[in-house]
ChimeraX commands (.cxc) that place a marker at each C-alpha (Angstrom):
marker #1 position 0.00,0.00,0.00 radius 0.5
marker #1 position 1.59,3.31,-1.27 radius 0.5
marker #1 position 0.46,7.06,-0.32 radius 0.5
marker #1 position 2.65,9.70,-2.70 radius 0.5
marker #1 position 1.33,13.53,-2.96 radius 0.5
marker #1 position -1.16,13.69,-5.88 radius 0.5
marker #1 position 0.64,17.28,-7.01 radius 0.5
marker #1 position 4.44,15.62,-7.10 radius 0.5
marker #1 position 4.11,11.79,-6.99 radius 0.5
marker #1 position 6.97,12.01,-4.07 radius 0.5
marker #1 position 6.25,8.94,-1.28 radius 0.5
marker #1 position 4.71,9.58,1.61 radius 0.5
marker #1 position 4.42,6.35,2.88 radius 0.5
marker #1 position 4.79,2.59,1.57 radius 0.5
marker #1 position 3.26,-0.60,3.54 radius 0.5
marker #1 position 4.68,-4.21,2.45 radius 0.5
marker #1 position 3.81,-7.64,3.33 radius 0.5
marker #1 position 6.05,-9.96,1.55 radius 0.5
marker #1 position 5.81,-13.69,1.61 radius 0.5
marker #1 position 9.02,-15.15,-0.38 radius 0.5
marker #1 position 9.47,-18.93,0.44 radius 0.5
marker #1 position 9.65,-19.09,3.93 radius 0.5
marker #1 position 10.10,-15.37,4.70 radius 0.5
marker #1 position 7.25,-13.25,5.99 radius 0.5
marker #1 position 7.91,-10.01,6.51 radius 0.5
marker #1 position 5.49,-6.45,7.45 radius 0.5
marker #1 position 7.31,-3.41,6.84 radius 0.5
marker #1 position 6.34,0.05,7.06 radius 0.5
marker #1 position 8.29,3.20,4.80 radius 0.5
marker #1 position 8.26,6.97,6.01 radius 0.5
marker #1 position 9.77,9.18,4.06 radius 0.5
marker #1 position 10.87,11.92,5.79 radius 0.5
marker #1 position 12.12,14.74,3.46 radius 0.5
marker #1 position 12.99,17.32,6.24 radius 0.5
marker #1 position 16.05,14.66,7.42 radius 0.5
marker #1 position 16.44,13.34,3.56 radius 0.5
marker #1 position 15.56,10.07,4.61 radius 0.5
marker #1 position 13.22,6.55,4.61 radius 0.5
marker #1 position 12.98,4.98,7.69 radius 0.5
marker #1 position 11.83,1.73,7.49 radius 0.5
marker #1 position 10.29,-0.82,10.74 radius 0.5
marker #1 position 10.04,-4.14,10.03 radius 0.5
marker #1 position 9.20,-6.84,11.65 radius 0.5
marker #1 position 9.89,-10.32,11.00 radius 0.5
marker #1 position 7.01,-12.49,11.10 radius 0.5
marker #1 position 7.84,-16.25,12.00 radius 0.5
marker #1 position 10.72,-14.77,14.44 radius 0.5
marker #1 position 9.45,-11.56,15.99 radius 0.5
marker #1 position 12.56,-9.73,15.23 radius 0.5
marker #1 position 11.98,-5.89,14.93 radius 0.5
marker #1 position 14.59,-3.59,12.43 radius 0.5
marker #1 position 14.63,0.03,12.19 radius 0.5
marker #1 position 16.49,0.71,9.19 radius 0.5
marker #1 position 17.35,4.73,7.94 radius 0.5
marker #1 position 18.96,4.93,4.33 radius 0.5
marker #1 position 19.41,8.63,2.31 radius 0.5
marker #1 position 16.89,9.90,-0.21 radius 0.5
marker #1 position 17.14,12.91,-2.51 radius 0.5
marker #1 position 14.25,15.47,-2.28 radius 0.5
marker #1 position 11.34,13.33,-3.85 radius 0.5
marker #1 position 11.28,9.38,-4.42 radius 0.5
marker #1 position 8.46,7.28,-5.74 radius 0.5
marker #1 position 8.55,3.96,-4.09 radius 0.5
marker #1 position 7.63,0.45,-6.38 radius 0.5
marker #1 position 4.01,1.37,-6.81 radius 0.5
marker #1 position 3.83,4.94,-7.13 radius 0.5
marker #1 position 6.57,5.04,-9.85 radius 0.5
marker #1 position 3.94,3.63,-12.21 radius 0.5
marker #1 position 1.33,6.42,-11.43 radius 0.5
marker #1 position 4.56,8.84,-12.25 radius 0.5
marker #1 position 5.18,7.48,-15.37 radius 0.5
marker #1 position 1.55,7.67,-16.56 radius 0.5
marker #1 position 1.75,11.50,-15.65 radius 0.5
marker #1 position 4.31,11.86,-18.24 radius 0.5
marker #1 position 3.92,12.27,-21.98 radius 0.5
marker #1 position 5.24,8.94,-23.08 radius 0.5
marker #1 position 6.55,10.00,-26.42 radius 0.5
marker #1 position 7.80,7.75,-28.71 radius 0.5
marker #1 position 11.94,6.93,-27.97 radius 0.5
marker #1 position 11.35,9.44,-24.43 radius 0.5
marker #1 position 13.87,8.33,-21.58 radius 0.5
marker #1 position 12.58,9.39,-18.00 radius 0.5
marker #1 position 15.04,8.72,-15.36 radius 0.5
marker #1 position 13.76,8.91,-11.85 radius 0.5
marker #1 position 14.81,7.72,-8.14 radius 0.5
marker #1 position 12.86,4.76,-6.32 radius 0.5
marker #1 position 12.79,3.65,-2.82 radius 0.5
marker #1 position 11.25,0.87,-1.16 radius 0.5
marker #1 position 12.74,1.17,2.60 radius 0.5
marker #1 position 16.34,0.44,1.02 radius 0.5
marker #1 position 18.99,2.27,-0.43 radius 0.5
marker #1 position 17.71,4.59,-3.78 radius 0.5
marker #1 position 18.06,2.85,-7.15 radius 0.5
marker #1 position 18.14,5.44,-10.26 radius 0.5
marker #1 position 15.71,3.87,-12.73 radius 0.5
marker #1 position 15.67,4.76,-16.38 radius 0.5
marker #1 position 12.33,4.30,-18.19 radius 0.5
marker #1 position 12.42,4.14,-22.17 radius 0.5
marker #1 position 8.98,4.67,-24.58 radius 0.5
marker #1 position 9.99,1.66,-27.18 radius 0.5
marker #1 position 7.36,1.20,-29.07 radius 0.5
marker #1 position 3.52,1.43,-29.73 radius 0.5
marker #1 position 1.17,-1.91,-29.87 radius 0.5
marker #1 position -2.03,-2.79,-29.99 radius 0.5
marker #1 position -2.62,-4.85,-27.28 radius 0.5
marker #1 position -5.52,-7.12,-25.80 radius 0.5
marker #1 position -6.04,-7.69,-22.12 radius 0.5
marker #1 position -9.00,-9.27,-20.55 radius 0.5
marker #1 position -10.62,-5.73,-20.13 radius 0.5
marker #1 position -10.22,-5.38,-23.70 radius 0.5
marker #1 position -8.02,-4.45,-26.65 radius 0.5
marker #1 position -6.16,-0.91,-26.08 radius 0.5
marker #1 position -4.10,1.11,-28.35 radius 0.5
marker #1 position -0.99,1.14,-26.13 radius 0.5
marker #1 position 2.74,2.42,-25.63 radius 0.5
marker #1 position 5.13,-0.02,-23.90 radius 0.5
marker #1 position 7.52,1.71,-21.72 radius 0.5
marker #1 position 11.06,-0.65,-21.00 radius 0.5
marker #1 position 11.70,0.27,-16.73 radius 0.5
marker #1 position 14.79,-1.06,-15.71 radius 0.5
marker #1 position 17.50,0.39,-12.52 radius 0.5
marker #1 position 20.61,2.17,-13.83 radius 0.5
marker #1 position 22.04,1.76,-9.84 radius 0.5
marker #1 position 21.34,1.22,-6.80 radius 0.5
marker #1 position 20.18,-1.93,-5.50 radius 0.5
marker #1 position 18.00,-3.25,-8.21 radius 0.5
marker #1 position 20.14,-2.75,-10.98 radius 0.5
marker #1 position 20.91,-5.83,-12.58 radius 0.5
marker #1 position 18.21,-7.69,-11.06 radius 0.5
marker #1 position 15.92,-7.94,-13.98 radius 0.5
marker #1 position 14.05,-5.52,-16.19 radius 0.5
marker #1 position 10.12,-4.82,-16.45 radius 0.5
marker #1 position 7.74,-3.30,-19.29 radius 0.5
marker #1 position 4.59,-1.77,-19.09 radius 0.5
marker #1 position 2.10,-0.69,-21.21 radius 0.5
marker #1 position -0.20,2.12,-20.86 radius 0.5
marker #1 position -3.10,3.18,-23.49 radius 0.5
marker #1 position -2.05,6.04,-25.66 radius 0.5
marker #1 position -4.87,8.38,-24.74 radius 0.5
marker #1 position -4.46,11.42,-22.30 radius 0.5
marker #1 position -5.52,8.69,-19.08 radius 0.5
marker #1 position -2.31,6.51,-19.76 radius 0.5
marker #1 position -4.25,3.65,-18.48 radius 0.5
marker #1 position -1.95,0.80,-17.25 radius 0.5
marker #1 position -3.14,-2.43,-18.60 radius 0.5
marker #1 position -0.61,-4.55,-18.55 radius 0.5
marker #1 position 2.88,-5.30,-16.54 radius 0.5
marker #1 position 5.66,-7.73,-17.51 radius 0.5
marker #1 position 8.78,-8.63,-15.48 radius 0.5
marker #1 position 11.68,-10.07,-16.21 radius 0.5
marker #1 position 13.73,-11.84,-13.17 radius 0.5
marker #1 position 16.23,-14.05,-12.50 radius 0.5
marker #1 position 13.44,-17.04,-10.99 radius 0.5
marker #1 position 10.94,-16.33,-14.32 radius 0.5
marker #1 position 8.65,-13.97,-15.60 radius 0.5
marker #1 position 5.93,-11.94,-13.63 radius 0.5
marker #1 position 2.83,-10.79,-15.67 radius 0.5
marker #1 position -0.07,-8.75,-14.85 radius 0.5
marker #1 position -3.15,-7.76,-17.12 radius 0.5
marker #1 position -6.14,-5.46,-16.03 radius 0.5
marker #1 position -9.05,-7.64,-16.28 radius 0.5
marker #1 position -11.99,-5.44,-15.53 radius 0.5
marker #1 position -12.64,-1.82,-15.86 radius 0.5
marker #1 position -15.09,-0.65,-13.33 radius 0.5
marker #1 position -15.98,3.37,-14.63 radius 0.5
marker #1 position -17.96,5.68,-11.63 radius 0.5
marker link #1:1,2 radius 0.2
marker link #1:2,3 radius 0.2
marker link #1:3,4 radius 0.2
marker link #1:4,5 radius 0.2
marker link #1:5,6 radius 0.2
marker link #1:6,7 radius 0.2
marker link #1:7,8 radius 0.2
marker link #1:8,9 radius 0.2
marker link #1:9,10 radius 0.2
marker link #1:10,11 radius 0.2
marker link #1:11,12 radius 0.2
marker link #1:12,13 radius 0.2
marker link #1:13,14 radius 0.2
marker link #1:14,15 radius 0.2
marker link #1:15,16 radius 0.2
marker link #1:16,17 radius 0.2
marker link #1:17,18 radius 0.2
marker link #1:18,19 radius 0.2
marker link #1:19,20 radius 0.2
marker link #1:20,21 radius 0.2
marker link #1:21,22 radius 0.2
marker link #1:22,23 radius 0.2
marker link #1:23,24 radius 0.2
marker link #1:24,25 radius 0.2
marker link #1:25,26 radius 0.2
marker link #1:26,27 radius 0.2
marker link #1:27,28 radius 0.2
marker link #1:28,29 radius 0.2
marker link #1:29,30 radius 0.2
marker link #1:30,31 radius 0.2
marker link #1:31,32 radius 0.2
marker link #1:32,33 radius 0.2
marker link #1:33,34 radius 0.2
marker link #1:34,35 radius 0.2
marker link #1:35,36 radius 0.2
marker link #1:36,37 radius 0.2
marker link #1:37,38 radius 0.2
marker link #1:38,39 radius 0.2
marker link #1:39,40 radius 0.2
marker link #1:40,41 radius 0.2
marker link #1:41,42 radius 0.2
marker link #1:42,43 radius 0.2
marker link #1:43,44 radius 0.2
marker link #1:44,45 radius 0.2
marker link #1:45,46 radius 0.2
marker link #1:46,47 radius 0.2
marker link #1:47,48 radius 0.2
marker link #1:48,49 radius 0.2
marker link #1:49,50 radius 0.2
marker link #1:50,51 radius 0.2
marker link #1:51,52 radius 0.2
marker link #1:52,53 radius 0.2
marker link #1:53,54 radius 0.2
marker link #1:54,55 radius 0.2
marker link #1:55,56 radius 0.2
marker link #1:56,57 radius 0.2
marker link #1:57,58 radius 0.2
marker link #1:58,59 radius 0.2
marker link #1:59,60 radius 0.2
marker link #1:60,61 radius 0.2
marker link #1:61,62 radius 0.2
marker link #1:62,63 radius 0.2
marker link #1:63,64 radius 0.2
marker link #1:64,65 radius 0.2
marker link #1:65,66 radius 0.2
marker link #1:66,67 radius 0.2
marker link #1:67,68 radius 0.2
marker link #1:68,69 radius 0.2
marker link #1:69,70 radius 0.2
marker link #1:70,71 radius 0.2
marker link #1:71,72 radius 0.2
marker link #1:72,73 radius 0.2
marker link #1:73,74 radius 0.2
marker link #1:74,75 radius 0.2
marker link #1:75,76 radius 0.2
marker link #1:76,77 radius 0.2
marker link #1:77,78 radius 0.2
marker link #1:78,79 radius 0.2
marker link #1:79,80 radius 0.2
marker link #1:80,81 radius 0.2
marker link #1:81,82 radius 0.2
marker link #1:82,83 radius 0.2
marker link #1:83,84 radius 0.2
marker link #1:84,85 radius 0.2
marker link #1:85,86 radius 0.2
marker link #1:86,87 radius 0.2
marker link #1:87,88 radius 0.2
marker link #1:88,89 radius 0.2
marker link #1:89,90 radius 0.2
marker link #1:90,91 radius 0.2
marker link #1:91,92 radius 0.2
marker link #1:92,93 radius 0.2
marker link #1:93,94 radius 0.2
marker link #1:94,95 radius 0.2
marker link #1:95,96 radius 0.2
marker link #1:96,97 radius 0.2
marker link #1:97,98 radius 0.2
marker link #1:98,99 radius 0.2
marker link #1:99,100 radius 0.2
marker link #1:100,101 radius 0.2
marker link #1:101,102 radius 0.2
marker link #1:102,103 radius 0.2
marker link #1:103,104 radius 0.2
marker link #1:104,105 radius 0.2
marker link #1:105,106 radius 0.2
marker link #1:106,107 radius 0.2
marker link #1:107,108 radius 0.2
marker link #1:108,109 radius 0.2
marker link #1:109,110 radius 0.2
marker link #1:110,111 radius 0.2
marker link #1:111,112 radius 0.2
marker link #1:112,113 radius 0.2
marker link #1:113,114 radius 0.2
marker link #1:114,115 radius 0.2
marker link #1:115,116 radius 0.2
marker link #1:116,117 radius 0.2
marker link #1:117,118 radius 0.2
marker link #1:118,119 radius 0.2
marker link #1:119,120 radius 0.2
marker link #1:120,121 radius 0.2
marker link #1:121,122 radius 0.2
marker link #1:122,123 radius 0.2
marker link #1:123,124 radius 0.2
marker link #1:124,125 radius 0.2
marker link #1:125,126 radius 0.2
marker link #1:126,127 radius 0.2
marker link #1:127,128 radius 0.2
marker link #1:128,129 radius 0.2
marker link #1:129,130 radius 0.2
marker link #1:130,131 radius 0.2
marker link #1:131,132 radius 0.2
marker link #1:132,133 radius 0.2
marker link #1:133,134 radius 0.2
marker link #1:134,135 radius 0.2
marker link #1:135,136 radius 0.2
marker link #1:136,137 radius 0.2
marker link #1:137,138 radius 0.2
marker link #1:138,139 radius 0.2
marker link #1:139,140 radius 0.2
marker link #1:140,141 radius 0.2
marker link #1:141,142 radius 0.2
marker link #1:142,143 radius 0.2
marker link #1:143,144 radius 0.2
marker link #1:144,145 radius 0.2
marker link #1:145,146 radius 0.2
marker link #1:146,147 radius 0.2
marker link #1:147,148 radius 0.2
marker link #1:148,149 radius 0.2
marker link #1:149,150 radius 0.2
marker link #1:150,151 radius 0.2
marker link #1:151,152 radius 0.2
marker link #1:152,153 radius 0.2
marker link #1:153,154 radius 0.2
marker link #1:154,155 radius 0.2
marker link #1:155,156 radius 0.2
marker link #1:156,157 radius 0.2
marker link #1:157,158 radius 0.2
marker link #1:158,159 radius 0.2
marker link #1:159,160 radius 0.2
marker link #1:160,161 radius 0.2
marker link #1:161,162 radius 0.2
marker link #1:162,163 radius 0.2
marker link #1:163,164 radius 0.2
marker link #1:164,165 radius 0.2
marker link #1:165,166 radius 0.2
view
C-alpha cells in the first residue's frame, strides 16, 4: 500500500507484506524529506525480530508502486527516456524508463491502443536484477493495462481484467 502527494508523486508512505518462500515479513516506509531520509520498521514475522532501518533519499522518491502512477503523468513520447529515483525502505536505485514502441494490445478488459515503456534500474540496489515493461493506453488517461517482469526465478505478468468506470 503506497500514499505519494497527488501534485508531485513524491512517497509519503509505503506498507509491504512480503511472503518469499519461507520469509514473511510487514514493513512500514516513512519518508521523511525534512532529514532526507526513509525509515523503514520491520518486523519479521515467524521470528518476531523488529529492524529500524534509515537509508538517504534525494528530495522526492516514488517507491515500487507509485513510480507507475509517475510514469503515466508523463507524456510517453515515442523513444522518451525518464530517469527517476525509487525507494522501497532500502537504499535509492536510479531507474531509467524508455517509450519503445507502440502496440495494440488485448487484455482481458479489452483491446487498447498502447505504448510499452522498457523500466529497468541504472544503480542502486535493483540494478541488474531484472528488467520490467509496461504498457499504458495512448490516450491522455495513460491507463496501465498490462505489466511484464523479467527476473532471474521467471517472468511476472499482470493484465487489467476489468474496468469498473464511476
Amino acid at each position: 500500500e503506497s500514499s505519494c502527494d497527488p501534485r508531485t508523486f513524491c512517497s509519503l508512505t509505503l506498507k509491504k507484506h512480503v511472503e518469499e518462500g519461507s520469509r514473511r515479513r510487514d514493513a512500514l516506509v516513512h519518508y521523511d524529506y525534512a532529514h532526507g531520509q526513509s525509515v523503514m520498521d520491520e518486523k519479521d514475522l515467524r521470528s518476531g525480530e523488529l529492524k529500524h532501518l534509515t537509508h538517504a533519499i534525494p528530495s522526492c522518491v516514488t517507491d515500487t508502486t507509485s513510480g507507475f502512477y509517475y510514469l503515466a503523468s508523463l507524456p510517453l513520447k515515442m523513444g522518451a527516456v525518464y530517469n527517476f529515483p525509487v525507494n522501497d525502505g532500502g537504499e535509492t536505485s536510479e531507474v531509467a524508463a524508455r517509450v519503445e514502441a507502440e502496440e495494440a494490445l488485448k487484455v482481458p478488459a479489452g483491446t487498447y491502443r498502447t505504448v510499452r515503456v522498457a523500466v529497468q534500474a541504472q544503480s542502486g540496489p535493483f540494478s541488474g536484477k531484472g528488467k520490467l515493461w509496461a504498457w499504458y493506453t495512448e490516450d491522455a488517461q495513460h491507463l496501465l493495462v498490462q505489466m511484464r517482469a523479467k527476473v532471474k526465478w521467471g517472468t511476472v505478468s499482470f493484465r487489467l481484467t476489468r474496468l469498473d468506470r464511476q
